[in-house]
C-alpha positions as a Python dict, from the first residue, in 0.01 Angstrom:
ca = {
    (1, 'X'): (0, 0, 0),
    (2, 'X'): (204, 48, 329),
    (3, 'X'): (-19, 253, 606),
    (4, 'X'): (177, 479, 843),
    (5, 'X'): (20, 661, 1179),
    (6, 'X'): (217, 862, 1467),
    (7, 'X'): (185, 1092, 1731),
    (8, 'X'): (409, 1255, 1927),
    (9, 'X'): (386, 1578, 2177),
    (10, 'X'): (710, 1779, 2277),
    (11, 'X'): (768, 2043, 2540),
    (12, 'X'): (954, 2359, 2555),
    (13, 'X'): (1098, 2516, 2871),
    (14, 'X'): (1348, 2795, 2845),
    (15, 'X'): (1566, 2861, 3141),
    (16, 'X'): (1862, 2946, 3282),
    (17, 'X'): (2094, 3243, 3350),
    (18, 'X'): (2153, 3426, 3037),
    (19, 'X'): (1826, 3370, 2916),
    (20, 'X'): (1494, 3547, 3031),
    (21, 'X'): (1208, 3295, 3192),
    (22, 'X'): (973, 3194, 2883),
    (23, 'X'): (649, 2993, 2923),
    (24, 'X'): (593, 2608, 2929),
    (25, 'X'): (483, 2529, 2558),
    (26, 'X'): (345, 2188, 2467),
    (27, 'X'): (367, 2109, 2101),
    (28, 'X'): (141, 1804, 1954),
    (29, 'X'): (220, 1645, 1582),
    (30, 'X'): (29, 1390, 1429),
    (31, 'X'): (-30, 1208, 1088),
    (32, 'X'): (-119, 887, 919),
    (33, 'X'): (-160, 782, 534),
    (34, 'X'): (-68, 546, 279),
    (35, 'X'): (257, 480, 138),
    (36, 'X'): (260, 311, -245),
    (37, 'X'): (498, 34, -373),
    (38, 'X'): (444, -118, -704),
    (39, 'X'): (662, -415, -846),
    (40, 'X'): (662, -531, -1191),
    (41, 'X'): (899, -859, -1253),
    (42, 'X'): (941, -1022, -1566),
    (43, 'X'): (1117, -1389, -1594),
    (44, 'X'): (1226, -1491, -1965),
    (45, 'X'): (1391, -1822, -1841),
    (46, 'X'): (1430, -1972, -1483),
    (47, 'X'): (1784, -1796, -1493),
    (48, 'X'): (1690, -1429, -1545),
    (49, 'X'): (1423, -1248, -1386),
    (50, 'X'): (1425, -856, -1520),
    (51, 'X'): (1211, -630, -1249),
    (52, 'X'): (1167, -223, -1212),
    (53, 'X'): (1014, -79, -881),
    (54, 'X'): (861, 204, -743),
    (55, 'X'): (781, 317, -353),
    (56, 'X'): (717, 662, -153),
    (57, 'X'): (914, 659, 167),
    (58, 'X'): (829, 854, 480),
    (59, 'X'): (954, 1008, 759),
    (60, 'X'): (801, 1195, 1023),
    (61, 'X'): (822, 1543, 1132),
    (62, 'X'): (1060, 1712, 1348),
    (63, 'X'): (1202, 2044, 1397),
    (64, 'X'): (1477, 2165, 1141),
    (65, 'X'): (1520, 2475, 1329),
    (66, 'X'): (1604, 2589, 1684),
    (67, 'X'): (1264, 2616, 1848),
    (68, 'X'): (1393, 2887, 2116),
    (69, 'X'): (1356, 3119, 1793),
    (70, 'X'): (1013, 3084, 1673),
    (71, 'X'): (915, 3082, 2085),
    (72, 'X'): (1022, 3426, 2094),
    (73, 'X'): (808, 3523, 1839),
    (74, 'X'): (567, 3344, 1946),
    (75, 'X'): (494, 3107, 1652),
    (76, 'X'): (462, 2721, 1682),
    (77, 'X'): (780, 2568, 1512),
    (78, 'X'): (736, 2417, 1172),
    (79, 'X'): (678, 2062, 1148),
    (80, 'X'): (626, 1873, 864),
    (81, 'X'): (681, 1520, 705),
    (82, 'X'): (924, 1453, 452),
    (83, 'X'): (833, 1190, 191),
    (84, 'X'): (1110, 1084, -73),
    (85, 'X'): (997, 834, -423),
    (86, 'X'): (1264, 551, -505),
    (87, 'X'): (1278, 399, -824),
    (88, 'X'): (1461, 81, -907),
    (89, 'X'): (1501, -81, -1270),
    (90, 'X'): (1746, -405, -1272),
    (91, 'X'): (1783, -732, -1359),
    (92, 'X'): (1909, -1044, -1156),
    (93, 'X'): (2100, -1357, -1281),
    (94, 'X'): (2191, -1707, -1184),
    (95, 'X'): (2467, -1860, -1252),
    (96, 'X'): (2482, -2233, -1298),
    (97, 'X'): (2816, -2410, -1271),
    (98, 'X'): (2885, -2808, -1426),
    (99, 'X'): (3177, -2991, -1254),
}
């Protein structure tokens, strides 16, 4: 198990001359959990070891969207965390060379 834990806080100002004064808005994301990885390895001879692996990755959350557009409607932009599963299946050899 791999534990994970962030915080982060953004804020939102929207100025300038084309675009009408908005207010200051603060937005605060946080999260923490537990990330899996399982191995499995199997050696038949001290030249071959045959594994297969399995782990959740993680990343945390940021805007995928303009925030300027939700602020207008006054919503709080979407974050969320992505989280992705990676599995690996292989084998791995030595080679031994006589001279």
């Amino acid at each position: 198990m791999r534990w994970y834990r962030y915080q982060s806080a953004s804020t939102n100002v929207n100025s300038g001359f084309f675009s009408a004064p908005g207010p200051v808005q603060t937005f605060e994301i946080s999260d923490s959990g537990f990330n899996p990885r399982f191995d499995l390895s199997y050696a038949p001879n001290a030249d071959l070891t045959a594994y297969i692996s399995a782990s959740r990755g993680f990343s945390r959350a940021a805007p995928l969207v303009r925030i300027s557009e939700f602020l207008r409607r006054g919503q709080t932009p979407p974050y969320q965390p992505d989280s992705v599963w990676n599995y690996e299946i292989g084998e791995k050899a030595k080679c031994s060379t006589t001279g």
